[in-house]
Residue, then its C-alpha position, 0 to 999 in steps of 0.5 A: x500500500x505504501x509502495x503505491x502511495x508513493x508511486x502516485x505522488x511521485x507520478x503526480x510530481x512528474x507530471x507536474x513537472x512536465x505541464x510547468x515546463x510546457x507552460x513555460x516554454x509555450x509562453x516563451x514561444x507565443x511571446x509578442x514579436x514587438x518585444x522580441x524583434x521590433x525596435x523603436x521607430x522614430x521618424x524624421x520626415x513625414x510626408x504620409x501615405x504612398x511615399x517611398x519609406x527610407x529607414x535608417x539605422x543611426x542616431x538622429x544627428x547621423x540620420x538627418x545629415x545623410x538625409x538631408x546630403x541625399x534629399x538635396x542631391x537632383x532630381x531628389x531635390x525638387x522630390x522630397x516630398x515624395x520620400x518618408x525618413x524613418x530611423x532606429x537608433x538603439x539597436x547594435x548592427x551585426x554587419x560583417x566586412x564581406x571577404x575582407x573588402x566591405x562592410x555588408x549588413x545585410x541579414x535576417x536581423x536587420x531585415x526584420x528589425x527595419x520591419x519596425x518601420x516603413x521600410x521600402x530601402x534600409x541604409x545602415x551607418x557604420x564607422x570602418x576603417x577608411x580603406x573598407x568599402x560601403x555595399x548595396x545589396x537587394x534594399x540594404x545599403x550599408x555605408x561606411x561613414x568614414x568615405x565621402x557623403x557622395x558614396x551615399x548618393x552613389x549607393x542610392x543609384x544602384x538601390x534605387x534605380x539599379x544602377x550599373x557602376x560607370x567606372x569601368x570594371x573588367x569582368x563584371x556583370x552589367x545588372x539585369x535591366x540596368x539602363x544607365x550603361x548602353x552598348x550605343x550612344x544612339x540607346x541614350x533617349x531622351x536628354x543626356x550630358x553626352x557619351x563617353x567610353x566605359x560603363x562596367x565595360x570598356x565596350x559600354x558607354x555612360x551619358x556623363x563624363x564625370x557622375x557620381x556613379x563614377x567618381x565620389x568628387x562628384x554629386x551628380x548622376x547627369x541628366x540621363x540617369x536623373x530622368x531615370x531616377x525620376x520614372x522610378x518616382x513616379x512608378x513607385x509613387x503611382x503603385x504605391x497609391x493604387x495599392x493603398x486599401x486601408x486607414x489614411x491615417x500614417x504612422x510608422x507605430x502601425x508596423x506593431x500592427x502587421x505582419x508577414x512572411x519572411x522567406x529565405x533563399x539562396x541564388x546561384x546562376x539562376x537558380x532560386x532554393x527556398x530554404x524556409x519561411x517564418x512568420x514575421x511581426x512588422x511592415x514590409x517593403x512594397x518596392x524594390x530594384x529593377x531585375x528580377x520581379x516576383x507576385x505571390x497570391x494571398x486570398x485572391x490578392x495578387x502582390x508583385x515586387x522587384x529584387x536584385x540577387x544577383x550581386x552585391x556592388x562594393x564601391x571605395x575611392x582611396x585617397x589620391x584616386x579621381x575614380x572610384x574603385x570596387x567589385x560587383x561580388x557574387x553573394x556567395x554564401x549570403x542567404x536572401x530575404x523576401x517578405x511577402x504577404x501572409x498566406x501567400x500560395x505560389x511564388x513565381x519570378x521572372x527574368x527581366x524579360x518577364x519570361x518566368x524561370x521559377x516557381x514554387x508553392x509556398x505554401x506549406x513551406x518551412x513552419x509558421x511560428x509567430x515569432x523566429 
């Protein structure tokens, strides 16, 4: 008898036990995300809804000179309207100096930290060495902010516009659908300052002698790529518009509010592996740059966006150069991002071509945890 009495008391010990550590664990996983993932937003320049959301991960000082430097450069300049500037400034970047030549904060962290803004570019501030170059890959700027401001101006280029580099660099890649290096002088339309030999390639050409996205002495794009950089405004813009469905009330507090799916991928020589999917508090980006565009449907709603994979532009100009100097870097070994819409079935991408060259349903990809 007294064998079974404490065989019962310990039985009910163990399970005791057991619940308590299952509560425990289960309120550690369904924890809020904000606490857990999202930061503090705070917004320098506010211009509502349908605009073009820059986030930057820096104090305000830093936030509002690289602001300004970048919104005072044309044609930005007669468009400020048409950009909100957000910034986060407690929490610590986790960047890396990728292949020992430039500093690269692209990863999942600040993917989903930036989720705590309205974030269609990121731009992260750094203090590196003056000889470590600042990188652009997909909507992730990273700077290094001992090299000259114009590298911010630079970098924007190839975040925004896809820009190709228009110093010459033997053995790159010209990004697919980049417009700003031409095979001709005849394929320059509309207004430019003139052509002249090398754009990545010595057998492409660029509209501007002496651009920035040629040389950091200069804080000019020319008049070619400026209308570029304009029909990007205005696509976004006129996208961004079209697609608005819900309170015209702005806010960058509202990110706590929504969430999303965070796929992970790789590319290599056109090939797109999904690696997982996550569920993700937080705004996520509605543009992106020109290469490859990708739609996803979620309950009847067709969503569409813009990613580059395919290269990661690296950019320096060391004292007593006039040119600047870097590598286009193949992502070796670096994971991408995208943020789709809960819910999303089928993720179909396509070429710049718009001939379509993957297809996945993602649906029942990867697990759904309310917070990774």
């Amino acid at each position: 008898m007294e064998i079974r009495w404490v065989f019962w008391i310990s039985l009910s010990i163990l399970i005791v036990s057991v619940l308590t550590s299952f509560l425990i664990s289960s309120k550690l996983t369904q924890a809020s995300p904000a606490e857990e993932v999202l930061e503090d937003c705070k917004t320098l320049y506010d211009n509502g809804i349908g605009k073009i959301n820059l986030v930057f991960f820096s104090d305000k000082e830093t936030t509002k000179k690289y602001a300004d430097f970048l919104l005072e450069t044309p044609p930005l300049k007669d468009n400020k309207d048409s950009f909100n500037v957000f910034y986060i400034d407690d929490y610590k970047l986790d960047c890396e100096i990728y292949k020992g030549v430039a500093v690269l904060c692209y990863n999942k962290e600040i993917i989903k930290k930036a989720a705590s803004c309205p974030n269609d570019f990121i731009f992260a501030i750094t203090d590196n060495p003056s000889n470590i170059r600042s990188s652009t890959y997909r909507n992730v700027v990273s700077i290094n902010k001992n090299l000259p401001l114009t590298v911010l101006t630079h970098e924007f280029g190839h975040v925004f516009s896809n820009f190709a580099e228009e110093y010459v660099e033997e053995g790159a890649k010209i990004p697919k659908g980049s417009q700003n290096c031409q095979q001709q002088c005849s394929d320059f339309e509309g207004t430019k300052n003139g052509c002249y030999e090398g754009c990545t390639s010595s057998t492409y050409k660029r509209s501007i002698e002496n651009g920035v996205m040629r040389t950091l002495s200069s804080n000019d794009f020319g008049t070619f790529d400026e209308n570029l950089i304009l029909q990007k405004i205005e696509k976004s813009i006129t996208e961004k518009s079209s697609s608005i469905t819900g309170s015209v009330i702005f806010s960058p507090n509202q990110c706590s509010e929504k969430s999303y799916s965070l796929i992970e991928a790789t590319y290599k020589d056109g090939d797109i592996n999904i690696l997982g999917k996550t569920q993700q508090q937080g705004c996520f980006p509605e543009i992106g740059a020109e290469q490859f565009s990708y739609q996803t449907q979620s309950k009847g709603k067709i969503t569409k966006g813009n990613f580059n994979p395919e290269l990661i532009f690296t950019d320096i100009q060391l004292p007593g150069d006039e040119i600047l100097s870097g590598e286009s870097l193949d992502p070796e070994g670096v994971s991408f991002f995208l943020q789709v819409p809960l819910d999303s079935n089928t993720l179909t991408v396509s070429d710049e071509n718009g001939q379509e060259f993957f297809s996945q349903n993602i649906a029942n990809t990867g697990a759904e945890p309310c917070i990774a």
